[in-house]
C-alpha positions as CSV (number, residue, x, y, z in Angstrom):
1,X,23.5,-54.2,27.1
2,X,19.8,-53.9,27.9
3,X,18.4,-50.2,27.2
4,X,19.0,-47.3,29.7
5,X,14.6,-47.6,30.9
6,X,15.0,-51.5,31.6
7,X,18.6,-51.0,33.6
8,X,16.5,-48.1,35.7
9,X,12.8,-50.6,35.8
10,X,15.0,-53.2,37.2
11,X,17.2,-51.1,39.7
12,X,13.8,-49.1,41.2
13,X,12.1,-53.1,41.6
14,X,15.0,-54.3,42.9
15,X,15.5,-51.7,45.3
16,X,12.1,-51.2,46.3
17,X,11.9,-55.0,46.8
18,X,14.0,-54.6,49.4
19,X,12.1,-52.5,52.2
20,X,15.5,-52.7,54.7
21,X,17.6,-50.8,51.8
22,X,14.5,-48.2,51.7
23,X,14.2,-48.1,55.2
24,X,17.8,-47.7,55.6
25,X,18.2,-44.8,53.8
26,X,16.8,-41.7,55.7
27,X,17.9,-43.4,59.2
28,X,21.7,-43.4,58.1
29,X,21.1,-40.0,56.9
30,X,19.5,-39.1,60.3
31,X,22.4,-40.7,62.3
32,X,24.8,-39.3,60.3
33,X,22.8,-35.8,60.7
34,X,22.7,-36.4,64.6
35,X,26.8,-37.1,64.8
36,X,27.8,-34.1,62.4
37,X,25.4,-32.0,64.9
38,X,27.6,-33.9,67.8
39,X,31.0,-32.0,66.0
40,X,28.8,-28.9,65.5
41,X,28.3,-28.9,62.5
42,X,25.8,-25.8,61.0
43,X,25.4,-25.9,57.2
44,X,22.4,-27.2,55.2
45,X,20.8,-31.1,55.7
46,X,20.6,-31.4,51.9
47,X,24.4,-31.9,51.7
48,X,24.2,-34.9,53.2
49,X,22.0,-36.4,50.1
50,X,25.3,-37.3,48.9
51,X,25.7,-40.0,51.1
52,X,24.9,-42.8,48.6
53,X,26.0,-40.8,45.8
54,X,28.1,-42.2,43.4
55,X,32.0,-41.2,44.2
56,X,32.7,-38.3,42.9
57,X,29.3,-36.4,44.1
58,X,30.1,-37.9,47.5
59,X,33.7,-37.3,47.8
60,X,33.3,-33.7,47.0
61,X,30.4,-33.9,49.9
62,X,33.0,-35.5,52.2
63,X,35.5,-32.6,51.2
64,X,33.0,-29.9,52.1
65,X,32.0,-31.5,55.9
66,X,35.6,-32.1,56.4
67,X,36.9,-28.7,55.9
68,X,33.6,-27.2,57.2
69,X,33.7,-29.1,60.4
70,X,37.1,-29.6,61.8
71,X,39.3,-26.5,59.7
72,X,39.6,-23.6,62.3
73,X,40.0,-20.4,61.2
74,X,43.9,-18.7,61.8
75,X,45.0,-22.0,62.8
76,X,48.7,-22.7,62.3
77,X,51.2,-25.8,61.9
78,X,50.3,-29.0,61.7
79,X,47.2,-29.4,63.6
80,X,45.4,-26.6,61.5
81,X,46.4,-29.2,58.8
82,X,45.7,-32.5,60.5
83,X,42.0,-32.3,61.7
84,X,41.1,-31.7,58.1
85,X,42.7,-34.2,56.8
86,X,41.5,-36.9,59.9
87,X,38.3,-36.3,59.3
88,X,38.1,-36.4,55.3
89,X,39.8,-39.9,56.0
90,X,37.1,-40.9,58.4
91,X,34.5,-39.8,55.6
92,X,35.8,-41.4,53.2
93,X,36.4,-44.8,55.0
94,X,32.7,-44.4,56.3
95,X,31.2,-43.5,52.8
96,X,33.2,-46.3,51.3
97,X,31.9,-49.1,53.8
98,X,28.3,-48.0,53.0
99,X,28.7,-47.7,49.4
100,X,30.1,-51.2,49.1
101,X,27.3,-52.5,51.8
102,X,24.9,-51.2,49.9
103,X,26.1,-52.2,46.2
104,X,26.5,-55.7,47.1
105,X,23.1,-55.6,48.6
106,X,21.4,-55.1,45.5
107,X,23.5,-56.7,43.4
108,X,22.3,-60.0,45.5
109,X,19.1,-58.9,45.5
110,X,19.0,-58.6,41.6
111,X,20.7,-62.1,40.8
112,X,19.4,-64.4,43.7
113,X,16.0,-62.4,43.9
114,X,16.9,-62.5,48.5
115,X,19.3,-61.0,50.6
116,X,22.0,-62.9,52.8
117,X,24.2,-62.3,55.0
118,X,26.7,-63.4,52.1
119,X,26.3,-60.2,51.0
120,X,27.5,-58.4,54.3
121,X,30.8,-60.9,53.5
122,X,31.4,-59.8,49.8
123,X,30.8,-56.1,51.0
124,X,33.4,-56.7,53.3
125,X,35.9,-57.4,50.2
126,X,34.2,-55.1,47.7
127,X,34.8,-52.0,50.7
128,X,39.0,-52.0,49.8
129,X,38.2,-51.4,46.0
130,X,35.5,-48.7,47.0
131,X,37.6,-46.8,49.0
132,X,40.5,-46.7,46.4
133,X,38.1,-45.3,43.8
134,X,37.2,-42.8,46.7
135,X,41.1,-41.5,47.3
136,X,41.0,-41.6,43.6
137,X,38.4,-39.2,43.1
138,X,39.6,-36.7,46.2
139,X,43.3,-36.7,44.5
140,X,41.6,-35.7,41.0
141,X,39.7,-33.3,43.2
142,X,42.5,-31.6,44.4
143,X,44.5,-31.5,41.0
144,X,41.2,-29.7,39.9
145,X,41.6,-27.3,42.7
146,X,44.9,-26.5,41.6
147,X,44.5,-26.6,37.9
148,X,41.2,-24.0,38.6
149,X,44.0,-21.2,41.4
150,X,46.6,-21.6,38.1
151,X,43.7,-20.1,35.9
152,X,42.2,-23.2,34.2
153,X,38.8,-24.2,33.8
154,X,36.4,-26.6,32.4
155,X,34.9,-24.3,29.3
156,X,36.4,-22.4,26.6
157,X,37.7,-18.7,26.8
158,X,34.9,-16.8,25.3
159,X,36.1,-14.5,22.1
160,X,34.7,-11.7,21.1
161,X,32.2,-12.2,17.8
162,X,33.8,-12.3,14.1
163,X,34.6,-8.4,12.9
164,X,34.4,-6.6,16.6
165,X,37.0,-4.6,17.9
166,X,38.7,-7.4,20.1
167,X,39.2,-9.8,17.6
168,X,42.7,-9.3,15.8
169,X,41.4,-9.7,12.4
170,X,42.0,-7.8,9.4
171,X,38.2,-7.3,8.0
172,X,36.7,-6.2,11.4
173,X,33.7,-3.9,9.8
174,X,34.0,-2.3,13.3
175,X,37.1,-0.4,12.8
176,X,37.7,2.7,14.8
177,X,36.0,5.0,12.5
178,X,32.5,2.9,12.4
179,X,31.9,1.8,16.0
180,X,29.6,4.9,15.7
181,X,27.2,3.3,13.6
182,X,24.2,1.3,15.0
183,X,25.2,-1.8,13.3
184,X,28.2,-2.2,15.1
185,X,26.8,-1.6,18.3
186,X,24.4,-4.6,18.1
187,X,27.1,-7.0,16.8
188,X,30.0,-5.9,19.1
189,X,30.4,-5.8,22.7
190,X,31.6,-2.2,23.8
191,X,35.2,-1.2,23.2
C-alpha cells in the first residue's frame, strides 16, 4: 500500500485534473441549496458539506434534512411517520447516485488518465452497492439512537480518583473524619 501523503498527492491531482468534478461541486451544492429552500428548508448552508461525504457523515446529514424538513410538529398516525421517512429515502437514493457518479469518475480518471462516458455506465452499477452501504449506515444510526435513550454511550463511565469518598475501597485516605483536611480536598471531588 503506497503511504497515506502519496494516496492524498494522487487523489488532489487526480481531482484537480478534472476541472468538471471541481466545477461540479459547489453547483450541486447550490442546486441542492435552491430545492431544500423550495421545501422550506431554514437551517444552516454548511450542513450540506456533507454531500460528498463519505457514508456515514452524509447519512447522518440526510437524517438531520429529513426530519428537519418534512417532520411536523404534533403530527399523528401514519403521515407524521411517512414524510420523514419519504424523504430520508429520497436522500439517500440521491446521495447514493452522486457518490457512485462521482467515485467512478475519479477512479477513471486515475487509471486511464481521461474521463468517459464509461464511467457514467459503471456508476450506474456501482449506485446499487452505494446505496446498500447507505441503508447500512442509517440502520446502525438508528441502533445508536436507541442504544444512546437506553443509557449507553461511546466513552467510559468516569469514576471517582483512587482513595475519594465515592470509590468503594477499603484504604480511601478520605474517610469521613479527614475530608476536612486540605489534602483531600485537592484529590477528591466534593462529597
Amino acid at each position: 500500500m503506497p503511504k497515506i501523503a502519496t494516496s492524498i498527492t494522487r487523489g488532489l491531482a487526480t481531482i484537480l485534473a478534472t476541472p468538471a468534478l471541481v466545477a461540479a461541486v459547489p453547483v450541486v451544492i447550490m442546486i441542492e441549496w435552491l430545492v431544500l429552500l423550495a421545501f422550506g428548508f431554514q437551517g444552516q448552508f454548511t450542513i450540506l458539506g456533507a454531500t460528498f461525504a463519505i457514508p456515514p457523515i452524509s447519512t447522518f446529514a440526510d437524517w438531520w434534512l429529513a426530519s428537519n424538513l418534512f417532520s411536523s410538529v404534533g403530527a399523528k398516525g401514519p403521515g407524521a411517520a411517512l414524510a420523514p421517512i419519504t424523504g430520508i429515502t429520497a436522500f439517500l437514493v440521491v446521495h447514493a447516485a452522486l457518490q457512485a457518479i462521482v467515485t467512478t469518475l475519479a477512479v477513471e480518471r486515475m487509471r486511464t488518465g481521461s474521463v468517459s462516458i464509461w464511467s457514467i455506465r459503471r456508476g450506474i452499477h456501482v449506485w446499487p452497492v452505494t446505496l446498500a452501504i447507505a441503508v447500512v449506515n442509517l440502520g446502525v444510526l438508528i441502533a445508536a439512537f436507541f442504544v444512546q435513550i437506553l443509557g449507553g454511550g461511546i466513552s467510559p463511565k468516569r469514576s471517582a480518583p483512587r482513595g475519594c469518598p465515592g470509590r468503594t475501597t477499603s484504604r480511601s485516605p478520605c474517610s469521613t473524619r479527614s475530608r476536612r483536611s486540605p489534602s483531600c480536598w485537592r484529590r477528591c471531588p466534593a462529597a
